[in-house]
C-alpha positions in Angstrom: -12.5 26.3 -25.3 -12.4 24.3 -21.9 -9.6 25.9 -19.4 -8.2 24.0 -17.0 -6.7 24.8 -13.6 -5.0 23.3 -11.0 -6.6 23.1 -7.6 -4.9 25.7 -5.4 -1.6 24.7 -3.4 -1.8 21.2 -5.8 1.7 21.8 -7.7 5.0 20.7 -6.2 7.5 23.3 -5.7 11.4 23.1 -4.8 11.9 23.0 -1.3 14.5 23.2 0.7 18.0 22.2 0.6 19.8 21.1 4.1 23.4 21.0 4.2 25.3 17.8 4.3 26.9 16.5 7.3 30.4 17.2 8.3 32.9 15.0 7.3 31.3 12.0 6.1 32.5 10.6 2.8 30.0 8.4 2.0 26.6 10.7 1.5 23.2 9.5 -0.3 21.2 12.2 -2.2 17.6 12.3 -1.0 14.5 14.1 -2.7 12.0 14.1 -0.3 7.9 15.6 -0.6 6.8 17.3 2.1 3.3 18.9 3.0 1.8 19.8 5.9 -1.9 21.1 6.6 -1.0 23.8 9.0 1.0 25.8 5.9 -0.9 27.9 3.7 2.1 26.6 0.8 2.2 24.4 -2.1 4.0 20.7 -1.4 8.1 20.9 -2.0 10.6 18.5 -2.4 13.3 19.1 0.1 17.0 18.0 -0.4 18.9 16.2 2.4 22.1 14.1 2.8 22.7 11.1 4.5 25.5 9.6 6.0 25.4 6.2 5.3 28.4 5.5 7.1 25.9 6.7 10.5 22.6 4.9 9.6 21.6 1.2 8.3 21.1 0.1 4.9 17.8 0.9 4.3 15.9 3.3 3.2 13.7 3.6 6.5 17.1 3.8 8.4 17.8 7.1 6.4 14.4 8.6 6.8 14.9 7.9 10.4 18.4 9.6 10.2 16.9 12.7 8.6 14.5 12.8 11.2 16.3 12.7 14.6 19.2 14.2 13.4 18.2 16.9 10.7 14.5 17.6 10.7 12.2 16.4 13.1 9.6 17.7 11.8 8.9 14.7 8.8 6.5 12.3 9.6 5.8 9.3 8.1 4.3 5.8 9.1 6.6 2.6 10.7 6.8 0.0 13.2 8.2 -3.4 13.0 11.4 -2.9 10.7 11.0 -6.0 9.3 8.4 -6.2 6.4 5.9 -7.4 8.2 3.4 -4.7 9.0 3.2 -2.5 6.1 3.2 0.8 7.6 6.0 2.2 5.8 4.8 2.0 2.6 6.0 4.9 0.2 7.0 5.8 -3.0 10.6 5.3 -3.8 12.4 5.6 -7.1 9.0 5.5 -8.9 7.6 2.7 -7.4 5.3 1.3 -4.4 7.4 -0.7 -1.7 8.2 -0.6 1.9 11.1 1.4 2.6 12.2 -1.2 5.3 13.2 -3.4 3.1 14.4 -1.3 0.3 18.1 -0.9 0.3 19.7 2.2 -0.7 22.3 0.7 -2.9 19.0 -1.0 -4.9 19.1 2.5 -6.0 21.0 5.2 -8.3 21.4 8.6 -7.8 19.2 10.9 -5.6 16.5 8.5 -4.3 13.2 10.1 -4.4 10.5 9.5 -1.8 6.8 10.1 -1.9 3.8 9.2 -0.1 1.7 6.1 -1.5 0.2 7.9 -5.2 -3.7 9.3 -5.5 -4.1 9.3 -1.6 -4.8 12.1 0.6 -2.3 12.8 2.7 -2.0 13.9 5.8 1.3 15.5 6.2 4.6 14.6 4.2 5.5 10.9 3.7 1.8 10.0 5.4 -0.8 8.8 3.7 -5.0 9.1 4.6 -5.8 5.1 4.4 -9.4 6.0 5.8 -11.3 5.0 2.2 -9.0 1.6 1.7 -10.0 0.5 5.5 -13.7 1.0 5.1 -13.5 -0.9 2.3 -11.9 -3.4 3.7 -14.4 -3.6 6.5 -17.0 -3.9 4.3 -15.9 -7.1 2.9 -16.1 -8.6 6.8 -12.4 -10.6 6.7 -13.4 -12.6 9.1 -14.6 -16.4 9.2 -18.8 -16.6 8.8 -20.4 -19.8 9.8 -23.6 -20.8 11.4 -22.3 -24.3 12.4 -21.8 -24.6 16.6 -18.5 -23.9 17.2 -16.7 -27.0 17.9 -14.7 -27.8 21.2 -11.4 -26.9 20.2 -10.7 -25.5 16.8 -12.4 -25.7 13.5 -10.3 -28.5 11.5 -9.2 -28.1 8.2 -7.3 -30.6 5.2 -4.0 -29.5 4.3 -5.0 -29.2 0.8 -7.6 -26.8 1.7 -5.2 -25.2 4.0 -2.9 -25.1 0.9 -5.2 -23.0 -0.7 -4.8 -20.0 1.6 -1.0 -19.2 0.2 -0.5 -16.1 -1.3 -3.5 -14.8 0.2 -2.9 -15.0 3.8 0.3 -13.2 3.7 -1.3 -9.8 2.8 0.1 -7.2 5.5 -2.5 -4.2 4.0 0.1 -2.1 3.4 -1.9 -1.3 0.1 1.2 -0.6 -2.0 -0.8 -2.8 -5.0 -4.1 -0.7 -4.3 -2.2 2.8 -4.6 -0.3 1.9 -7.7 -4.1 0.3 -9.6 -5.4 3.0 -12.1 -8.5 1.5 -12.1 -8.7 2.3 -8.2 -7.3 6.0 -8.8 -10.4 6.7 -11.3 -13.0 4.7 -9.2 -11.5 4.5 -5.8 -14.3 5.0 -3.9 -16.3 2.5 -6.1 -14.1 -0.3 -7.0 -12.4 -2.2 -3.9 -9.4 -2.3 -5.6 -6.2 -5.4 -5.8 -5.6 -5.3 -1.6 -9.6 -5.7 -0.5 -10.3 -8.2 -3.1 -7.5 -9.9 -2.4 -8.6 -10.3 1.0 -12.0 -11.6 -0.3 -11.3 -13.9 -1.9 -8.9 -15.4 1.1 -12.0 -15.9 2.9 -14.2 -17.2 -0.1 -11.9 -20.2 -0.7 -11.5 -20.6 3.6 -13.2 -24.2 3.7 -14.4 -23.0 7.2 -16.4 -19.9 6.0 -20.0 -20.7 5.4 -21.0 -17.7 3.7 -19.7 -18.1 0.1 -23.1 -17.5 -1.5 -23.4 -14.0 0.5 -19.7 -13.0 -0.1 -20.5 -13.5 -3.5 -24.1 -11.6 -3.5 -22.1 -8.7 -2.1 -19.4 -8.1 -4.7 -21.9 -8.8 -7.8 -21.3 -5.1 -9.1 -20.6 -3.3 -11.7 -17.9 -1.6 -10.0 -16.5 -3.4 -6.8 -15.5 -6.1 -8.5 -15.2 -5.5 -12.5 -13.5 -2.1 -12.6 -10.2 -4.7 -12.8 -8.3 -4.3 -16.4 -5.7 -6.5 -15.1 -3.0 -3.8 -15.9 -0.9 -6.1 -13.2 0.6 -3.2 -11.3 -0.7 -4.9 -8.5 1.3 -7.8 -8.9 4.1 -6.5 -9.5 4.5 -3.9 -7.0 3.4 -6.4 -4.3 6.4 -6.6 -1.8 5.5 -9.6 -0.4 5.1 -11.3 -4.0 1.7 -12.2 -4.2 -0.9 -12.2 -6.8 -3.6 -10.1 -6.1 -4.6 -9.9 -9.9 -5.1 -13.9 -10.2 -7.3 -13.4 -7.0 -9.5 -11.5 -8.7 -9.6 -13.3 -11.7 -10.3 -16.1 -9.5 -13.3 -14.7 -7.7 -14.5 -14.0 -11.3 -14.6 -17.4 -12.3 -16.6 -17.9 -8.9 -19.2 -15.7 -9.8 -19.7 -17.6 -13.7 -19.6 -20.9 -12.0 -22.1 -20.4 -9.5 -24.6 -19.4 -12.5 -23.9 -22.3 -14.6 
């Protein structure tokens, strides 16, 4: 008989619960993980309350809350506030998102938070993004040409500028790529929803020049085909793109360049 065993400090305990403040009436429930590399001690879920009455409406403004006025000691990633920079990506009530732009009344009861899923992480709410990046370097997201750069700027037809919605807009905050079980079992093989994504923004770019050696470079087995299209990419996208159809679409790339 095969017994299994969990690694050592890998299942989450109960944690600690702080008390609520004094005399607010209007308190959210928060369930929050928290780890840290310096504590011989399994991961926890600690218990705070917020008075939403003293923060903003979002569930960054209460992580922020907890943090300067009840444990400064949580870390976890943010910048811009505003959607646009993807550092706060997390886990909240189940699901991949950033928790700038996820209101606390779009949730009910105790909202749980967790780091992005099938990540290392680095303390608490912070993620270890070092495998996604490479990755994305490895595609070079950047424009390729061997044409003399013109005087001014390298024109483009709207239609072909068209093309670039829904794949321009990425922020890497690699919600999609966290939430793909295809990139949880082969995540340092397969590129996974966010770098392909990418790709294929710059193998439909009408400026690139290096289609053919984009192409070359994703024909295998597991960068590219690992994709199932389970569609949890799309659909924990917070910016509401499509990263499934991209790959699908650098797919039919690859059949039509052999036919």
């Amino acid at each position: 008989m095969v017994e299994l065993a969990l690694p050592k400090n890998s299942t989450l305990t109960k944690g600690k619960v702080w008390d609520r403040p004094q005399g607010a009436t209007n308190v959210r429930e928060f369930k929050i993980y928290r780890w840290s590399p310096d504590d011989d001690a399994n991961p926890r879920t600690d218990t705070f309350y917020v008075d939403v009455d003293d923060c903003g409406p979002m569930v960054l403004d209460a992580l922020l809350w907890i943090k300067n006025k009840v444990d400064s000691t949580l870390a976890l990633r943010r910048s811009c506030r505003e959607g646009i920079c993807g550092s706060c990506a997390m886990n909240i009530d189940g699901a991949n998102t950033l928790a700038c732009t996820k209101g606390m009344d779009e949730v009910s009861g105790a909202i749980a938070v967790y780091p992005l899923p099938h990540m290392p992480v680095i303390k608490d709410l912070v993620p270890d993004l070092t495998v996604p990046y490479a990755q994305l370097r490895s595609i070079e997201p950047w424009l390729k040409t061997e044409t003399p750069e013109p005087e001014r700027e390298w024109r483009q037809s709207h239609g072909d500028r068209e093309k670039l919605d829904g794949l321009y807009e990425c922020i890497l905050c690699f919600c999609c790529q966290t939430a793909c079980p295809s990139y949880w079992w082969n995540g340092e093989r397969y590129l996974g929803p966010a770098v392909l994504l990418q790709a294929y923004r710059w193998l439909i770019d009408s400026r690139d020049e290096a289609t053919g050696e984009r192409l070359d470079d994703l024909e295998d087995p597991f960068k590219l085909y690992r994709c199932h299209t389970i569609m949890n990419c799309t659909q924990t996208c917070p910016k509401g793109l499509n990263p499934a159809k991209a790959i699908a679409e650098i797919r039919t790339m690859m059949v039509e360049r052999r036919v």
